[in-house]
C-alpha positions as CSV (number, residue, x, y, z in Angstrom):
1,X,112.5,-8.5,38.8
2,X,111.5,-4.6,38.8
3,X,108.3,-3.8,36.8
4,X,109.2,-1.4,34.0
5,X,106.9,1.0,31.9
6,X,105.2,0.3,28.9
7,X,107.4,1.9,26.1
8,X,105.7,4.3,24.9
9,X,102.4,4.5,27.2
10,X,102.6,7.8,28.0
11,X,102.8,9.2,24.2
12,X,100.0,7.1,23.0
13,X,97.8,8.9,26.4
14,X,99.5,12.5,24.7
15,X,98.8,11.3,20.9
16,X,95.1,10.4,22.1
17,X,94.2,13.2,24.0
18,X,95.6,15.6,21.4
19,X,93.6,13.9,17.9
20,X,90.5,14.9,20.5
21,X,91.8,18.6,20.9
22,X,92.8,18.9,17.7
23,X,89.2,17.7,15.7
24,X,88.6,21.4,14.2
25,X,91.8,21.8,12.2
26,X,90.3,19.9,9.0
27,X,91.3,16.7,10.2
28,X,94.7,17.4,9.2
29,X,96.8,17.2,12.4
30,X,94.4,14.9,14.5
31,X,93.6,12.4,11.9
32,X,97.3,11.1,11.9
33,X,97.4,11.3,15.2
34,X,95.2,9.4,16.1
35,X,96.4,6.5,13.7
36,X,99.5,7.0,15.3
37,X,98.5,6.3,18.9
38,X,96.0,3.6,17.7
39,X,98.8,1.7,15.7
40,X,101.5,2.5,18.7
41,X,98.8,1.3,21.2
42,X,98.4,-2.0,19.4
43,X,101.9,-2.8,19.5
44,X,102.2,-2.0,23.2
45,X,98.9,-4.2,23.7
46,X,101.5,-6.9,21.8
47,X,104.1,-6.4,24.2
48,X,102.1,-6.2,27.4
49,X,100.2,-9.6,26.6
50,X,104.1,-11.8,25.9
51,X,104.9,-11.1,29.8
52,X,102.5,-9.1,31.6
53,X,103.9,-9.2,34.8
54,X,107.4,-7.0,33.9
55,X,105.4,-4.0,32.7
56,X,103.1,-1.2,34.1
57,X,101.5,1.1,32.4
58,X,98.4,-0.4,30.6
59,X,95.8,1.8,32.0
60,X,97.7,4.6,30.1
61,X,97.7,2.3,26.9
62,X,94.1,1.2,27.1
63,X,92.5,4.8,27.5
64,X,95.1,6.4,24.9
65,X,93.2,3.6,22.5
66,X,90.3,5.0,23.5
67,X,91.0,8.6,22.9
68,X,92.5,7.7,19.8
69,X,89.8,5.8,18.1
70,X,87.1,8.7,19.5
71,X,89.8,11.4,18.0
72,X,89.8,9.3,14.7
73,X,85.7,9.7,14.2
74,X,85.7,12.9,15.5
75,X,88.6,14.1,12.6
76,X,86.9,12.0,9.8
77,X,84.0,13.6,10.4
78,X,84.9,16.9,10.1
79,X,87.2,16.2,7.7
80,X,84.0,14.9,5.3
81,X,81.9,17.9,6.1
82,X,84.5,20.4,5.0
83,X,85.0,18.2,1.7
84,X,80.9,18.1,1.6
85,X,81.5,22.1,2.5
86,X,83.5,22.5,-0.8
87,X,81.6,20.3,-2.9
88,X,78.6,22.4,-2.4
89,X,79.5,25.9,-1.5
90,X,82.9,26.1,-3.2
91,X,85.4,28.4,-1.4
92,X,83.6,31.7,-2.5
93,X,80.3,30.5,-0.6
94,X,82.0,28.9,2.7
95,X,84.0,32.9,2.8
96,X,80.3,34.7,2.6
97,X,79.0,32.5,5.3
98,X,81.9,32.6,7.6
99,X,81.7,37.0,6.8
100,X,78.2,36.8,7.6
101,X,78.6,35.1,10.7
102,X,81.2,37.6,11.6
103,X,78.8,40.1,10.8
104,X,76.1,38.8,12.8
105,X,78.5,38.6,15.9
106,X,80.0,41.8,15.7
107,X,76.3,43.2,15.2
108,X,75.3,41.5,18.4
109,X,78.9,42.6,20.4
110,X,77.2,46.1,19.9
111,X,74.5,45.7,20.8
């Protein structure tokens, strides 16, 4: 019997790999994806342990897991600093800091 590939191995590597990428955009886009990937990645892990031998492709599933779950901290970390961010500053103070940091590194460009 031919060996087949895991359905859907290769998205849950993509779906990892991006929730990583993706950690500075407020947790929005990498926090779902990265549930995604660890929720698709479980049910591949389901599939793979019934018959083993008819599919390839775990390496792909185990590491997306991985990338997923790191992806997953990385976007809920971020995603409580900007909350802590609002909490404290409010919106007026986080747009001073992020003009005087502008400042600061245009002032150093001339330099």
């Amino acid at each position: 019997m031919e060996r087949q590939q895991l359905p859907n191995s290769t998205l849950i590597l993509v779906f990892g790999i991006i929730s990583i990428i993706t950690c500075c955009c407020y947790g929005v886009i990498g926090l779902p994806l990265g549930i995604i990937a660890l929720v698709m990645a479980n049910k591949a892990t389901t599939v793979y342990a019934a018959d083993p031998e008819l599919y390839t492709g775990f390496q792909n599933v185990k590491t997306g897991k991985i990338l997923a779950i790191i992806g997953i901290v990385l976007n809920a970390i971020f995603l409580i600093y900007v909350i802590w961010m609002f909490a404290t500053l409010g919106s007026d103070g986080i747009q001073q800091m992020s003009e005087d940091l502008m400042r600061g590194m245009n002032d150093g460009m001339e330099q």
